[in-house]
Each structure stands twice: as C-alpha cells, then as structure tokens.
C-alpha positions, 0 to 999 in steps of 0.5 A: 500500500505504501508503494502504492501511494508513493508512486500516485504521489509521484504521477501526480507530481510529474502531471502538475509539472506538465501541466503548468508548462502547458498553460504558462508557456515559455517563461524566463529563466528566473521564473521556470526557476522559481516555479521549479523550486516551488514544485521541488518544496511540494512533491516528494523527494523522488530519488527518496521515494524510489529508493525506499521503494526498492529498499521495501522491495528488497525486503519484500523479496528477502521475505518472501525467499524465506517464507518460500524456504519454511514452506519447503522445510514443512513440505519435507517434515510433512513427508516425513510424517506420512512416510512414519505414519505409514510405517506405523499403519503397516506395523498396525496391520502386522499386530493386527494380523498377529492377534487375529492368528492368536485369537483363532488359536485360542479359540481353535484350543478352546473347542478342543479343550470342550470336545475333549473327553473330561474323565478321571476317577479315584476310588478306594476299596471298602471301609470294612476292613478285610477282603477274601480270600476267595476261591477263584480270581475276583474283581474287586469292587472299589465301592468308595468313590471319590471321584468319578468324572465322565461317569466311566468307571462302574462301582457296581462292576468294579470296571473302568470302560473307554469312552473314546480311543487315546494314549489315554489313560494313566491307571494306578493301584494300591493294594494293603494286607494287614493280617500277620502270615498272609499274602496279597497278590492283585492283577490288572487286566485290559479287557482279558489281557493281563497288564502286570501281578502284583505279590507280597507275602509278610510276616508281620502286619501292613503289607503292600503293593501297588504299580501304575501303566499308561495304556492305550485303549479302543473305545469300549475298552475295560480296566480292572483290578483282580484279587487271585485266588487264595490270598486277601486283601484290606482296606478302611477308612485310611483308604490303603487299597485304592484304583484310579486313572484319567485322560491323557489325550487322543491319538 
C-alpha cells in the first residue's frame, strides 16, 4: 500500500509539472526557476521515494525467499510424517494380523479343550476292613468313590470302560494286607489281557503293593483290578487299597 501511494504521489507530481508548462508557456529563466523550486518544496523527494521503494522491495523479496524456504522445510517434515505414519499403519496391520492368528488359536484350543473327553476317577476299596480270600480270581469292587468324572468307571462292576480311543489313560493301584502270615497278590487286566501281578507275602502286619501303566485303549475298552485266588486283601477308612486313572489325550 505504501508503494502504492508513493508512486500516485509521484504521477501526480510529474502531471502538475506538465501541466503548468502547458498553460504558462515559455517563461524566463528566473521564473521556470522559481516555479521549479516551488514544485521541488511540494512533491516528494523522488530519488527518496524510489529508493525506499526498492529498499521495501528488497525486503519484500528477502521475505518472501524465506517464507518460500519454511514452506519447503514443512513440505519435507510433512513427508516425513506420512512416510512414519505409514510405517506405523503397516506395523498396525502386522499386530493386527498377529492377534487375529492368536485369537483363532485360542479359540481353535478352546473347542478342543470342550470336545475333549473330561474323565478321571479315584476310588478306594471298602471301609470294612478285610477282603477274601476267595476261591477263584475276583474283581474287586472299589465301592468308595471319590471321584468319578465322565461317569466311566462302574462301582457296581468294579470296571473302568473307554469312552473314546487315546494314549489315554494313566491307571494306578494300591493294594494293603494287614493280617500277620498272609499274602496279597492283585492283577490288572485290559479287557482279558493281563497288564502286570502284583505279590507280597509278610510276616508281620501292613503289607503292600501297588504299580501304575499308561495304556492305550479302543473305545469300549475295560480296566480292572483282580484279587487271585487264595490270598486277601484290606482296606478302611485310611483308604490303603485304592484304583484310579484319567485322560491323557487322543491319538
């Protein structure tokens, strides 16, 4: 705006002095001169006023070549931003495709864990005290049940039945004999097949045995625990003789 203004004041001046030479016509020296001096007292300093206005317009540039150099570095900030901000987003998306691979996995574990048969069992042999001898093997009803998870042992049989193939169970007994002179001999059995027997004899009092398998099973395969014939066997409210086994898992 002051540009402006200084360059009007100067056409204004300029046109003043054309003008009066115009309508005065041809004066004498002293009077040209005169008037000269009177238009020098009343317009601007030109050469001032242009060197002001190239003063300011340098500036002006100065200015403006800084302005342009601020908005240059922003430009290259901005790109550095953008370039870290798609970083970041690329690195979001790794995450996110990270958690929804573990959050599948959990799920995926879940329904495994909820088909997976849930059986365990512990039971202990009778409180009564002792058992046999008998004439023939017999199984042994463990009729105290302490647990009996999957409902897959019977202790009405004395049984424990597979409900589904697997590497599958981890099976333990105990057997206790408390009279003087006697013998316990226990077997296990799959089904028909005997697994491992178990015997003691004592002179004393408080005999016992006990051994433990891992066994692979079929579906609807049976378990159990025999007395042999000829020796017995005893149990009471210690819970000396003893049958349990759970699920390992399938195969």
């Amino acid at each position: 705006m002051k540009s402006a203004a200084v360059f009007l004041g100067l056409l204004l001046c300029l046109y003043g002095t054309w003008a009066q030479g115009e309508i005065g016509g041809i004066q004498d020296v002293k009077a040209t001169h005169d008037q000269s001096s009177s238009q020098n007292n009343t317009c601007p300093d030109i050469w001032a006023e242009l060197k002001e206005l190239r003063d300011m317009t340098i500036e002006q540039m100065v200015e403006l070549r800084n302005s342009k150099s601020k908005i240059e570095k922003l430009e290259q900030e901005n790109t550095a931003t953008q370039a870290r901000l798609t970083a970041s987003e690329s690195k979001n998306a790794v995450l996110e495709a990270r958690m929804s691979s573990i959050e599948n996995e959990v799920e995926e574990l879940r329904r495994e864990n909820a088909e997976r048969p849930k059986v365990a069992f512990t039971v202990g042999l009778t409180d009564a005290g002792e058992v046999g001898p008998f004439n023939t093997d017999t199984t042994l009803k463990f009729s105290k049940v302490f647990s009996n998870f999957g409902l897959a042992y019977n202790p009405t049989t004395g049984i424990f039945t597979a409900p589904v193939r697997g590497a599958y169970y981890y099976i333990r007994f105990n057997g206790c004999e408390a009279r003087s002179l006697q013998t316990v001999q226990v077997a296990l059995y799959n089904n028909d097949k005997l697994i491992t027997k178990c015997s003691e004899s004592n002179d004393n009092m408080w005999l016992t045995v006990s051994n433990a398998f891992v066994l692979q099973l079929e579906k609807g395969d049976m378990v159990y625990v025999v007395l042999n014939s000829g020796p017995g066997i005893y149990d009471n409210l210690y819970n000396r003789t003893t049958f349990s086994g759970f699920f390992l898992f399938s195969v």
